[in-house]
BAVEX-727935 format. One record per residue (C-alpha): x, y, z. Coordinates in nm, 4 decimals, padded with zeros to 6 digits. Each point is the difference from the previous one (the first is absolute). Layout:
+----------+----------+----------+
|        x |        y |        z |
+----------+----------+----------+
|        X |        Y |        Z |
...
+----------+----------+----------+
This chain:
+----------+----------+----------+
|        x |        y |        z |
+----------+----------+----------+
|  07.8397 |  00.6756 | -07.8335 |
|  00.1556 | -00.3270 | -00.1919 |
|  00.3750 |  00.0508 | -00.0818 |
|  00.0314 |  00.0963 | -00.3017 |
|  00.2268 | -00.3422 | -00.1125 |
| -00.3459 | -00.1827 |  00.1017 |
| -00.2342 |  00.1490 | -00.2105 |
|  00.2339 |  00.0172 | -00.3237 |
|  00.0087 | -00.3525 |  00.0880 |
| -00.3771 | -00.0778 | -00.0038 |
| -00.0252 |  00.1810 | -00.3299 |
|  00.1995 | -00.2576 | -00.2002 |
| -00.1973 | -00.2669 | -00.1482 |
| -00.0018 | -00.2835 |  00.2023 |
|  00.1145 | -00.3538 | -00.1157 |
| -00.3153 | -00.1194 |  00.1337 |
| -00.3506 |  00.1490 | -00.0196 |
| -00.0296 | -00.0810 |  00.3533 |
|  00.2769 |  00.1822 |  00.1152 |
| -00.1718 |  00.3278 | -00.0464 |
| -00.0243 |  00.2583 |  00.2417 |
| -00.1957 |  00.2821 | -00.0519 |
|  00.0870 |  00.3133 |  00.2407 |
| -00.1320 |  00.3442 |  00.0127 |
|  00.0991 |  00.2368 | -00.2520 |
|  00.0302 |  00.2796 |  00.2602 |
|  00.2042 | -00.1248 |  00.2866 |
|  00.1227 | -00.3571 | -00.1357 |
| -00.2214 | -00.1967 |  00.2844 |
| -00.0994 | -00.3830 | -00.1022 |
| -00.1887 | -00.0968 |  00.3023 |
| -00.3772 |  00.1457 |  00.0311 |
| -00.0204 |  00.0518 | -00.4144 |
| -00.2853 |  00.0853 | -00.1230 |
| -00.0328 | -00.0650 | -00.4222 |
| -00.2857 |  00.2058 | -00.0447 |
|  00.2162 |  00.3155 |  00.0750 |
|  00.3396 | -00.1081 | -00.0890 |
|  00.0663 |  00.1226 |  00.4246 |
|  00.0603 | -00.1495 |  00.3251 |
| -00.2795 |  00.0742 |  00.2778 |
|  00.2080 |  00.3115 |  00.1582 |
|  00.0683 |  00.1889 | -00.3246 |
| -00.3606 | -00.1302 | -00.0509 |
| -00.1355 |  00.1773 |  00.2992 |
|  00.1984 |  00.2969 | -00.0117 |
| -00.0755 |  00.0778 | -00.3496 |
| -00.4102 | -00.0718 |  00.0432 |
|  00.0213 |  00.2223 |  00.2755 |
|  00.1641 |  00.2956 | -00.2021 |
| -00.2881 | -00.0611 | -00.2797 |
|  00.2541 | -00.1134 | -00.2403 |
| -00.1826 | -00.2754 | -00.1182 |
| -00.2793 |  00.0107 | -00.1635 |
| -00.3235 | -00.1727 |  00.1143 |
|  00.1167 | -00.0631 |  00.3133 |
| -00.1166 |  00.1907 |  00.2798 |
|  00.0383 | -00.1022 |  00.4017 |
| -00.2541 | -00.1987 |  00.1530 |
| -00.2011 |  00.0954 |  00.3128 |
| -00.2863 | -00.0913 |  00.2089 |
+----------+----------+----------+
């Protein structure tokens, strides 16, 4: 989990567009972001696993 200082911080409109840094709206993670889901790859994983999101499904072969 990000402290919480850090993502208050991230929330604030940058003073450049490339200062952005998107994190994950559950835990506050930047690294491993995925846009599509608005979720790092761990909350990701856990919640595809749990069926939370929908059309995704695990994998196998």
């Amino acid at each position: 989990m990000a402290k919480r200082s850090v993502v208050v911080r991230s929330e604030k409109k940058p003073k450049f567009s490339s200062r952005i840094v998107r994190r994950c709206f559950k835990c506050g993670r930047k690294k491993a972001y995925m846009r599509d889901f608005d979720l790092c790859r761990i909350c990701f994983r856990e919640m595809a696993s749990d069926g939370q999101i929908p059309g995704v499904k695990k994998s196998s072969w």
